[in-house]
C-alpha positions in Angstrom: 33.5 3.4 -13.6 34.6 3.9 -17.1 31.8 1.7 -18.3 29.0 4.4 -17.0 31.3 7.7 -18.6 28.9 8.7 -21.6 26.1 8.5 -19.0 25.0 11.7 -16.9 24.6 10.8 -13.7 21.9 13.1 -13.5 20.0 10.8 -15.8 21.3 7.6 -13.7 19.5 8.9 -10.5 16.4 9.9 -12.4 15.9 6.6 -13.7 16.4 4.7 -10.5 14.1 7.1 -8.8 12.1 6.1 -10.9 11.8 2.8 -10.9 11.7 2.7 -7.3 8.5 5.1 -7.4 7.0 2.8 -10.1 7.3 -0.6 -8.2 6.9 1.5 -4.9 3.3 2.4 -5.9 2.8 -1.1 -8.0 3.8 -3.1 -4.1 0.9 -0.2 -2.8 -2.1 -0.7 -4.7 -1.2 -4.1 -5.8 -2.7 -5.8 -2.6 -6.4 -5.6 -1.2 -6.5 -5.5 2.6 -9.5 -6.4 4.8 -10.9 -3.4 6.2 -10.2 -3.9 9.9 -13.4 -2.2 11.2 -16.3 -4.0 9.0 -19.6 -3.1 9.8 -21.3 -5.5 12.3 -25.1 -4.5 14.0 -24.7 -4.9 17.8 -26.8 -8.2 19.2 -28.5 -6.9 21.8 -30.1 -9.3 23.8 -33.7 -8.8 25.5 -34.7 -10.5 28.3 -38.9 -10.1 28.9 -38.6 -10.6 32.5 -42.3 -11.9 33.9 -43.0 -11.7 37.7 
């Protein structure tokens, strides 16, 4: 590709690594999931049994 000849291609890949860590992490923290395993307090049920 004679269009890309004054670039290094070292300097290609770095960039494009680089993007792809950038939006990589930006996709990451960018969304807020539920935590699966809230916190609930067990319902426990007594029964006062009366003979």
């Amino acid at each position: 590709m004679p269009q890309m000849a004054p670039l290094s291609w070292l300097n290609l890949f770095i960039s494009f690594v680089m993007m792809f860590m950038i939006m990589s992490t930006l996709n990451y923290f960018s969304f807020n999931y539920d935590n699966f395993y809230k916190i609930t307090s067990k319902k426990t049920h007594k029964l006062n049994w009366k003979w």
